[in-house]
C-alpha positions as CSV (number, residue, x, y, z in Angstrom):
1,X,50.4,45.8,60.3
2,X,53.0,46.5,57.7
3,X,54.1,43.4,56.1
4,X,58.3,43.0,56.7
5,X,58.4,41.0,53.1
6,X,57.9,44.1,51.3
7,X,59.9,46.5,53.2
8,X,62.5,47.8,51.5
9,X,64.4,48.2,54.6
10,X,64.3,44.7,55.6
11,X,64.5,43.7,52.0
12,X,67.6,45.0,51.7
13,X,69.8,42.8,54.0
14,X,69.4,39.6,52.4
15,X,70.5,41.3,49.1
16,X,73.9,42.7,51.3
17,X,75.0,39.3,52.3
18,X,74.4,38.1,48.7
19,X,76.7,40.4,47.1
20,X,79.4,40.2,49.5
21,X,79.3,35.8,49.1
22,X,79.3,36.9,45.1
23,X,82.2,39.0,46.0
24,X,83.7,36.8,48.0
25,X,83.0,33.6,45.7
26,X,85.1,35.9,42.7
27,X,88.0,36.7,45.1
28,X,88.3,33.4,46.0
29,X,88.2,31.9,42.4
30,X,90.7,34.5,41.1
31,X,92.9,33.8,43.7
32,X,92.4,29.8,42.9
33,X,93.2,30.6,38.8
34,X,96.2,32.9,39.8
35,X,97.9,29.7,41.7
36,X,97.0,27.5,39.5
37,X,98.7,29.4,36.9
38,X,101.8,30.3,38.8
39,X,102.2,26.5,39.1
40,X,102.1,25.8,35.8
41,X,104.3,28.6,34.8
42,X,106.6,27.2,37.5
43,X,106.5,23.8,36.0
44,X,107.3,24.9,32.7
45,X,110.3,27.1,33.2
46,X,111.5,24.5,35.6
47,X,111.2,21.7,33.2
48,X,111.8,23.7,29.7
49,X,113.4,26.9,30.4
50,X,115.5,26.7,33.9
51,X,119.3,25.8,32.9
52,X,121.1,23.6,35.4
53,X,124.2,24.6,33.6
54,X,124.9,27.3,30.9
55,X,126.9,25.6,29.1
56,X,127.3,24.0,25.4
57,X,126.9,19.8,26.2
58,X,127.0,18.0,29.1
59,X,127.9,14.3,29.1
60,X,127.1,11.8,32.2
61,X,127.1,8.1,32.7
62,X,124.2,5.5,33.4
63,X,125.4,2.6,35.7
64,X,124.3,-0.8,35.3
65,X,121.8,-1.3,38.5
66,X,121.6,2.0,38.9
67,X,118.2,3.0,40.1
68,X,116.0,6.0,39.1
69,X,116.3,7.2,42.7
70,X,120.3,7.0,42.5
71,X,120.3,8.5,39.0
72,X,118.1,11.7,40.3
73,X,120.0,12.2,43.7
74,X,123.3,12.2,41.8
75,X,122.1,13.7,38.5
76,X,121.3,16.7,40.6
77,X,125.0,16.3,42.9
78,X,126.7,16.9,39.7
79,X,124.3,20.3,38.6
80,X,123.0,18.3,35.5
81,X,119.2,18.7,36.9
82,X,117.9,21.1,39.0
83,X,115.3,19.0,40.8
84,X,115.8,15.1,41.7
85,X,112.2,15.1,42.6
86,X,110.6,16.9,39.7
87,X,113.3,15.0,37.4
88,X,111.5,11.5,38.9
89,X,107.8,12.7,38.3
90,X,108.6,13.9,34.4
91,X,110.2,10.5,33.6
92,X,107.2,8.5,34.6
93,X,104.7,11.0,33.2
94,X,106.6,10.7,30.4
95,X,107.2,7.1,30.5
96,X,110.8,7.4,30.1
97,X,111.4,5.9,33.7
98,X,110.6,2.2,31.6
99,X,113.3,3.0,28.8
100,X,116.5,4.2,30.7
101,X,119.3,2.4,29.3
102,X,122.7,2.0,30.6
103,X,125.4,3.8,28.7
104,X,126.7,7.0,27.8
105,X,124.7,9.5,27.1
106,X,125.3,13.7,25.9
107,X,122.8,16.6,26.6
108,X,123.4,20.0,24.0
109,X,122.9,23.4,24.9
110,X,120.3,24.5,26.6
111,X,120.8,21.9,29.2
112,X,116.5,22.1,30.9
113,X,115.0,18.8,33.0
114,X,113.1,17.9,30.0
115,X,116.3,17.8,27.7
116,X,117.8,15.5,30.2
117,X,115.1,13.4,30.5
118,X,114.5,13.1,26.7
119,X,118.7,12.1,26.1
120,X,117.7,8.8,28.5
121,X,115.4,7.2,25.7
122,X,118.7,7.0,23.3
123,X,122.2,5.9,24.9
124,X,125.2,6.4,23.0
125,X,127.0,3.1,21.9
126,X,129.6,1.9,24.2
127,X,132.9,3.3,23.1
128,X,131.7,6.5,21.0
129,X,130.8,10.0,22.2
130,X,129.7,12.7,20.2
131,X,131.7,16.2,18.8
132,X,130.1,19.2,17.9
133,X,131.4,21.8,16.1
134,X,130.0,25.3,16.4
135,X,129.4,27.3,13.2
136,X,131.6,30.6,13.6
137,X,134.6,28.3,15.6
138,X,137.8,29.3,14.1
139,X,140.8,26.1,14.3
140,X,142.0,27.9,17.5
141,X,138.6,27.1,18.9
142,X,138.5,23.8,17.5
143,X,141.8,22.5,18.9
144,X,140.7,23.8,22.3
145,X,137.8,21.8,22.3
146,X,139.3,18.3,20.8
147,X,142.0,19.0,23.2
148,X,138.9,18.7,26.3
149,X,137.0,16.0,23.8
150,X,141.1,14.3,25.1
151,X,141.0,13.9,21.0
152,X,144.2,15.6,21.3
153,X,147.3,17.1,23.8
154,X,147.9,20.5,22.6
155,X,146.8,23.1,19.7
156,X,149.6,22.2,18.0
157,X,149.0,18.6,16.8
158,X,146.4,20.0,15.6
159,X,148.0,22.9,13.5
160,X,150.4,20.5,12.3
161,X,148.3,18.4,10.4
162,X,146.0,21.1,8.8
163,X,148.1,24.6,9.2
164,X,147.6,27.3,11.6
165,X,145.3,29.7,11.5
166,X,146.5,33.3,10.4
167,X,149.2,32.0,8.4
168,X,151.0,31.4,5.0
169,X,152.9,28.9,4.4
170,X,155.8,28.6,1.8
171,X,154.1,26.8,-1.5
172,X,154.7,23.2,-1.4
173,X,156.9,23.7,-4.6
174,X,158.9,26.2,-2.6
175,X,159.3,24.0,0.5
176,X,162.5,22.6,1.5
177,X,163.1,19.4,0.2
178,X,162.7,16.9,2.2
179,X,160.4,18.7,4.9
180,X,156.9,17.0,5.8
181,X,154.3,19.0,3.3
182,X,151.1,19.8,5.7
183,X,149.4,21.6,3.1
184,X,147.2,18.6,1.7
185,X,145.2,16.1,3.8
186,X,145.4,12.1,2.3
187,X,141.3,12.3,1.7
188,X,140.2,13.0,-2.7
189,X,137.4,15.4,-2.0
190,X,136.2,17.6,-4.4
191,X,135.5,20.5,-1.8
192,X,139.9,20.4,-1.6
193,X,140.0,21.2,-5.5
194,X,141.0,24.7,-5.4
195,X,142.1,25.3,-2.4
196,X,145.4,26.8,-2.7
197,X,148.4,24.8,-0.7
198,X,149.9,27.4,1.4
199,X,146.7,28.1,3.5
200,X,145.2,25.9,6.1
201,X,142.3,24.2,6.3
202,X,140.3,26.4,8.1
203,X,136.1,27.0,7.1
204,X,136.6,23.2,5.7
205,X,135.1,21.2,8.2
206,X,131.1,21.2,8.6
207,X,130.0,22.5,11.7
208,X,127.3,19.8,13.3
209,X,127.2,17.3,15.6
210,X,129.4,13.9,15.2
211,X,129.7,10.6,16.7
212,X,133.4,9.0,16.6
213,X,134.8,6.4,18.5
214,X,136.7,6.9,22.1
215,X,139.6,5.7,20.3
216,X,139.4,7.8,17.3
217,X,142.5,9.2,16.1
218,X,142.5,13.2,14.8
219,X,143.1,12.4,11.2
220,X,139.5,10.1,11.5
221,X,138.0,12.7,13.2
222,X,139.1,15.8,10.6
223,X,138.0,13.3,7.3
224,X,134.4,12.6,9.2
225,X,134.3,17.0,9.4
226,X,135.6,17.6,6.1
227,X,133.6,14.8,4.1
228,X,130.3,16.6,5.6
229,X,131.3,20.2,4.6
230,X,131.6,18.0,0.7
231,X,128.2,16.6,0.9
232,X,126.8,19.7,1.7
233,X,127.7,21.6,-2.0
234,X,125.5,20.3,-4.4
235,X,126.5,20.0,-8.2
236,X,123.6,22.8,-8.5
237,X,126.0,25.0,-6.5
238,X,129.1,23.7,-8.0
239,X,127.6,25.0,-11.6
240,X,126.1,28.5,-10.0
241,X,129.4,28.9,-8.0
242,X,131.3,28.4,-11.9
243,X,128.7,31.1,-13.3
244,X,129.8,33.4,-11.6
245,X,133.2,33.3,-11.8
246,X,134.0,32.1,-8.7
247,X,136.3,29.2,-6.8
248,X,134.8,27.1,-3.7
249,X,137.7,28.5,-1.6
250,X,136.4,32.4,-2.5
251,X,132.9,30.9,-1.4
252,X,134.2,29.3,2.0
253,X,136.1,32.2,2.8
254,X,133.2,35.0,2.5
255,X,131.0,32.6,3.7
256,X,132.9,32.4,6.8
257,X,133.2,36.1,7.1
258,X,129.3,36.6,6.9
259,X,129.2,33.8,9.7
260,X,131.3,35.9,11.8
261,X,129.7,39.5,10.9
262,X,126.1,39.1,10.9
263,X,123.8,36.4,12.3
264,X,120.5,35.9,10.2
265,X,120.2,34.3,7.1
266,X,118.7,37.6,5.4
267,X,121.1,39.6,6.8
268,X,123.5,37.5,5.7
269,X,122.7,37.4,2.1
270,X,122.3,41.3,2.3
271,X,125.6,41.6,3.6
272,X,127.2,38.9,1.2
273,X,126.2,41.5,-1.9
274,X,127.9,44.7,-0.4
275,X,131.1,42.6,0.2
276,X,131.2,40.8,-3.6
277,X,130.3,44.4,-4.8
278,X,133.3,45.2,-2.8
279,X,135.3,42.5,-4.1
280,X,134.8,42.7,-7.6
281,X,135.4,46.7,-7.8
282,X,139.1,45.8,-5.8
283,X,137.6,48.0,-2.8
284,X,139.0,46.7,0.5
285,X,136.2,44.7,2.7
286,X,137.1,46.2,6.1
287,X,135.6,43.5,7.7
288,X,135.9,43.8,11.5
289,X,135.9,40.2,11.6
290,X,138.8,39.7,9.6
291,X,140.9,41.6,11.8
292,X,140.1,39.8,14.9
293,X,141.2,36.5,13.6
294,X,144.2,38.0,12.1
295,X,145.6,39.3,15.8
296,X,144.1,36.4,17.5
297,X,141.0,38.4,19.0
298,X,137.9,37.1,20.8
299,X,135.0,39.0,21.8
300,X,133.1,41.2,20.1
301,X,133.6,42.7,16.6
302,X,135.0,46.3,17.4
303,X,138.4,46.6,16.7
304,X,140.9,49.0,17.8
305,X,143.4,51.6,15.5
306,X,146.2,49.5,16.4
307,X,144.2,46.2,15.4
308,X,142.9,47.5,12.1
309,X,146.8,48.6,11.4
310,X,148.6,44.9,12.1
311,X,150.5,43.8,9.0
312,X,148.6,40.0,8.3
313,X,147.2,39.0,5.0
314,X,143.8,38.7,6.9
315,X,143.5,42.3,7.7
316,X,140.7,43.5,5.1
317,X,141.8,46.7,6.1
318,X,144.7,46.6,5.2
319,X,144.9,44.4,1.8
320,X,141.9,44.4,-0.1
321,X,139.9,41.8,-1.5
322,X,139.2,38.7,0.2
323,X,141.8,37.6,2.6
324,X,143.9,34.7,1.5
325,X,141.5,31.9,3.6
326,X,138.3,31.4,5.6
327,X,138.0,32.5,9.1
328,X,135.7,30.4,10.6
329,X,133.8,27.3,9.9
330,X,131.0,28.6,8.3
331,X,127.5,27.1,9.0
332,X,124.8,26.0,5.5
333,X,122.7,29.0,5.5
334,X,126.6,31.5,5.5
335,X,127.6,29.3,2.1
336,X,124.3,29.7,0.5
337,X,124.1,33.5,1.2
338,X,127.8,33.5,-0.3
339,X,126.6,31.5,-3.4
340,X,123.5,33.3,-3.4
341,X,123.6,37.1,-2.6
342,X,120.8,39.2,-1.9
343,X,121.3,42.5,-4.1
344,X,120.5,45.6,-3.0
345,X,122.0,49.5,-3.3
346,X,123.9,49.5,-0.1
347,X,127.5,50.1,0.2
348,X,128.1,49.9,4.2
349,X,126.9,48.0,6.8
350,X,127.6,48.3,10.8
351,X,125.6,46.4,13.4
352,X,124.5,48.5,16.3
353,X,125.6,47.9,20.2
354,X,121.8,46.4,20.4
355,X,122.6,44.0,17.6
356,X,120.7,45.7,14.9
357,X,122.2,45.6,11.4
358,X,121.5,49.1,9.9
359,X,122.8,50.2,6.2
360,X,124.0,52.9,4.6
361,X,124.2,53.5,1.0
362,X,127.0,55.9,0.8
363,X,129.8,57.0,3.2
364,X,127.6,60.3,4.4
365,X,124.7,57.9,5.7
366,X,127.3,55.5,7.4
367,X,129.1,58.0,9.1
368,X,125.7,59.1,10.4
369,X,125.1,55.6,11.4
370,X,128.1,55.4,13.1
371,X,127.7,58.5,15.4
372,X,123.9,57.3,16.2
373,X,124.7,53.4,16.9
374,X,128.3,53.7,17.8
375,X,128.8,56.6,20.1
């Protein structure tokens, strides 16, 4: 008789079943790894990358006896969390659960779990809150924020202790005697130096984050902004700034013009060469930027015939050279591209509808730029 062991007919069965358990034993697995890794990819948008809110801050309030429980449930009422539960397991993996204080306390931009949950380690002191001024915010943006920080009632108590933006003002030795002079605020800093008296202060305050008192008037607010736009210039940059030829105010006001046009720092110090070439052969800027805060513009850059025509010493299109002031609170790395230039052998500059700064070295190569980015 034929021994069955080594027939390949019935040697072949147990070999069958073995590959299909292999098979089966990889399916299985794969399928085990794939949730395993959708869960942690769920975890980790939900905790670092989900927004309960897309917005710049967020303040809320910690109760004294308020429990964890409470906090979640009503953190998650008012759209500050996404997920009371999840919010609950973070803190005491964390062991942030132990260290909530009562207080005040402010989230910033972007506004995830884990930002939340951090904030609860460090309570505000009782009777402050925190400002932040964004770099690129023009005093029109400003008062509408103080004006929601309840810092102050309208835009105009603002304007009328540091001028409006947009706008010259008689000289103080042409003003009417006896009429309030706005153009000077009571602090000695050596950023004020040359600024000239019949502009306002605009792309002189710092932009950062600040902690004032609840009760702080505007005048303590605008001296804590405009001493930290002072510390910032350096007697280094004073002296290279001198070099050159140049005044602090010039600085500020390109500076706050690159802030508006262009967003990276190499860009910006790129960009910062074509406008002093600009400048110093009399050629007018045409910065789009310009225009906008000259007719009171938000949005993006592109401006309109009518726009670019609007009779306002801030209109680089029309009047050349620098306009008369800043246009924005310029952020660190705007100044040093201002103070420090990038050179290079362009001439024009437009940024694309995808964002893209692209250069051209003469008219011929912009206009060609123009029709492949712009149209």
């Amino acid at each position: 008789m034929e021994d069955k062991f080594n027939s390949d007919e019935n040697f072949d069965v147990p070999v069958a079943h073995l590959t299909v358990k292999i098979g089966r034993g990889k399916i299985i697995s794969a399928t085990a790894l794939m949730c395993i890794f959708l869960g942690m990819w769920f975890l980790y948008n939900e905790l670092y990358v989900a927004e309960a809110q897309s917005i710049d801050e967020i303040d809320f309030t910690v109760e004294k006896g308020e429990t964890i429980d409470h906090l979640a449930g009503r953190l998650e009422e008012e759209k500050i969390i996404r997920n009371q539960w999840l919010f609950k397991k973070y803190l005491v993996w964390k062991g942030i659960d132990k260290k909530v204080q009562v207080g005040n306390f402010q989230v910033l931009y972007p506004i995830t779990l884990a930002r939340v949950a951090t904030a609860l380690k460090t309570a505000l002191w009782q009777g402050e809150k925190t400002i932040t001024v964004v770099p690129g915010w023009d005093l029109r943006d400003l008062a509408d924020y103080l004006i929601k920080k309840e810092i102050i009632k309208d835009q105009q108590e603002l304007f009328g202790l540091i001028g409006e933006p947009a706008r010259l003002r008689p000289r103080f030795a042409e003003a009417t005697q006896g009429k309030q002079d706005f153009s000077a605020l009571p602090y000695n800093l050596k950023i004020f130096n040359d600024k000239p008296d019949n502009v306002s202060y605009e792309g002189y305050f710092a932009p950062d984050t600040y902690r004032v008192f609840d009760d702080a008037t505007l005048e303590e607010v605008i001296k804590k902004l405009a001493n930290q736009q002072n510390k910032l210039f350096t007697d280094k940059m004073y002296a290279d700034i001198k070099s050159q030829g140049r005044t602090v105010h010039e600085i500020l006001t390109m500076a706050s013009i690159l802030e508006r046009e262009v967003t990276t720092a190499g860009e910006k110090a790129k960009v910062a060469d074509i406008f002093w070439r600009r400048f110093d052969n009399k050629w007018a800027l045409q910065a789009d930027s310009t225009v906008h805060y000259a007719v009171n513009k938000k949005g993006d850059l592109f401006t309109t015939k009518e726009d670019r025509m609007s009779n306002n010493p801030w209109n680089t299109y029309q009047f050349a050279g620098l306009p008369p002031g800043p246009i924005s609170a310029p952020g660190f790395e705007s100044i040093k591209a201002a103070i420090y230039p990038e050179k290079n052998n362009y001439w024009y500059f437009l940024t694309s509808l995808d964002g893209e700064v692209k250069y051209g070295v003469d008219l011929d190569e912009h206009n060609r730029n123009v029709v492949k980015y712009l149209r």
